[in-house]
Wavefront OBJ file of the C-alpha trace (Angstrom):
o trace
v -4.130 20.441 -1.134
v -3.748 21.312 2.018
v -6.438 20.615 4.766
v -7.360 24.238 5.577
v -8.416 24.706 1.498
v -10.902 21.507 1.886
v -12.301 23.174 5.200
v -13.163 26.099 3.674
v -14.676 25.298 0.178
v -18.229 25.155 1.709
v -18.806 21.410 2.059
v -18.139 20.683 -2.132
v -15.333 18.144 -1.952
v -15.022 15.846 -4.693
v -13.724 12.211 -4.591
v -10.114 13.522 -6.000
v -10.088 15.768 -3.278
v -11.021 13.013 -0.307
v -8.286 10.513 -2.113
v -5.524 13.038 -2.197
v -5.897 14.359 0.983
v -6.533 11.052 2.811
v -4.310 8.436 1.830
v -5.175 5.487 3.926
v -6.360 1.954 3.887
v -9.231 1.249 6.633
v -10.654 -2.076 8.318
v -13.349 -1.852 10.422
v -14.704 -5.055 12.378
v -18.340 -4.585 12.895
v -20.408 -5.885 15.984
v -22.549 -7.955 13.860
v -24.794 -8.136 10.791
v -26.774 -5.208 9.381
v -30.016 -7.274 10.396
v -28.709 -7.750 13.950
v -27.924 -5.900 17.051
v -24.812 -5.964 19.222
v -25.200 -7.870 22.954
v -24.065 -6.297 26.427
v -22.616 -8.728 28.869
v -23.532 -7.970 32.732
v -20.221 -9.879 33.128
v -17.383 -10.940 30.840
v -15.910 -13.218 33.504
v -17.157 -15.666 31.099
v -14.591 -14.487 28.263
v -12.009 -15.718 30.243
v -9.847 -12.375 30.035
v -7.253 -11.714 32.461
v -8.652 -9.468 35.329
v -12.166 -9.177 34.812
v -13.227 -8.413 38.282
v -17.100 -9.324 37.141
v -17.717 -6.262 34.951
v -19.819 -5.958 32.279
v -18.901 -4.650 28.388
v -19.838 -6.021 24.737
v -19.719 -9.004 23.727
v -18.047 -8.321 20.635
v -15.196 -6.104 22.274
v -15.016 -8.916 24.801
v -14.467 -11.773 22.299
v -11.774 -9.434 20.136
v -10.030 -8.782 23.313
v -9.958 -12.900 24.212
v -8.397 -13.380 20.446
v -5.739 -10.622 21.427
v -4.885 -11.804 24.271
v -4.893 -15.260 23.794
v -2.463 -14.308 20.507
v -0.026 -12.410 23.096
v 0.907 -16.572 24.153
v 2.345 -16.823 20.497
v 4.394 -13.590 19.572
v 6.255 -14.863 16.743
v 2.906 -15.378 14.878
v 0.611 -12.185 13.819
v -2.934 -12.787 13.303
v -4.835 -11.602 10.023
v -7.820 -9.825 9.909
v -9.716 -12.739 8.969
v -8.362 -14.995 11.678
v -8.909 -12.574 14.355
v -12.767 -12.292 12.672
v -13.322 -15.707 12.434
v -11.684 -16.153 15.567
v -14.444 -13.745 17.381
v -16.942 -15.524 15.688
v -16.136 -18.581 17.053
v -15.405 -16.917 20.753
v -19.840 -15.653 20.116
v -20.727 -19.188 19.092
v -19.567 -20.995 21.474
v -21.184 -18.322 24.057
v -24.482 -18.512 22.286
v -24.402 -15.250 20.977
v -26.729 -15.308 17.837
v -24.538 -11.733 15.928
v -21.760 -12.008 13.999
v -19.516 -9.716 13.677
v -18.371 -8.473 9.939
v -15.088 -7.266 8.989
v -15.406 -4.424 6.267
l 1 2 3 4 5 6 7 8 9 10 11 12 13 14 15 16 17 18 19 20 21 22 23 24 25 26 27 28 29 30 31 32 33 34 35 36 37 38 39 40 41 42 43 44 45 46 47 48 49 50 51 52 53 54 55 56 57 58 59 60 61 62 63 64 65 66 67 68 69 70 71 72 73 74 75 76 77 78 79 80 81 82 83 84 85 86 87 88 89 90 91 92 93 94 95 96 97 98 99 100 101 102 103 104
């Protein structure tokens, strides 16, 4: 099926239709919990991330980023998805940031 015929069929797509016309698998790392909200950081100097120059971001992007970089050190070793989660989770902790980011 090709996407123009989905387009136009007013909206009425069926699961069969979604499946067949998007064939992908899809990870998504969350910020934090459901219950919880995601932290800014006036500055991620404190993620230890090469070049900061004192600017601010989130937390969450800031710890990912420390697991990627710090994994650029070993390049004959890939990271799961778990490890770079628990990995970020551990980057928040230790920076006594209460959320915890999900990976679903």
């Amino acid at each position: 099926m090709s996407p123009s015929t989905l387009c136009c069929r007013k909206n009425a797509f069926s699961v069969a239709d979604t499946e067949n016309a998007i064939r992908s698998t899809v990870r998504m790392i969350s910020g934090c919990m459901d219950s919880q909200t995601s932290a800014d950081v006036s500055n991620v100097s404190q993620f230890q991330l090469p070049d900061p120059a004192g600017r601010s971001g989130g937390a969450c992007t800031s710890a990912f980023l420390r697991i990627m970089y710090n994994e650029q050190q070993r390049p004959s070793y890939d990271l799961t998805f778990s490890e770079v989660l628990m990995g970020m989770r551990g980057v928040l902790s230790n920076g006594s940031y209460s959320q915890i980011p999900q990976l679903t």
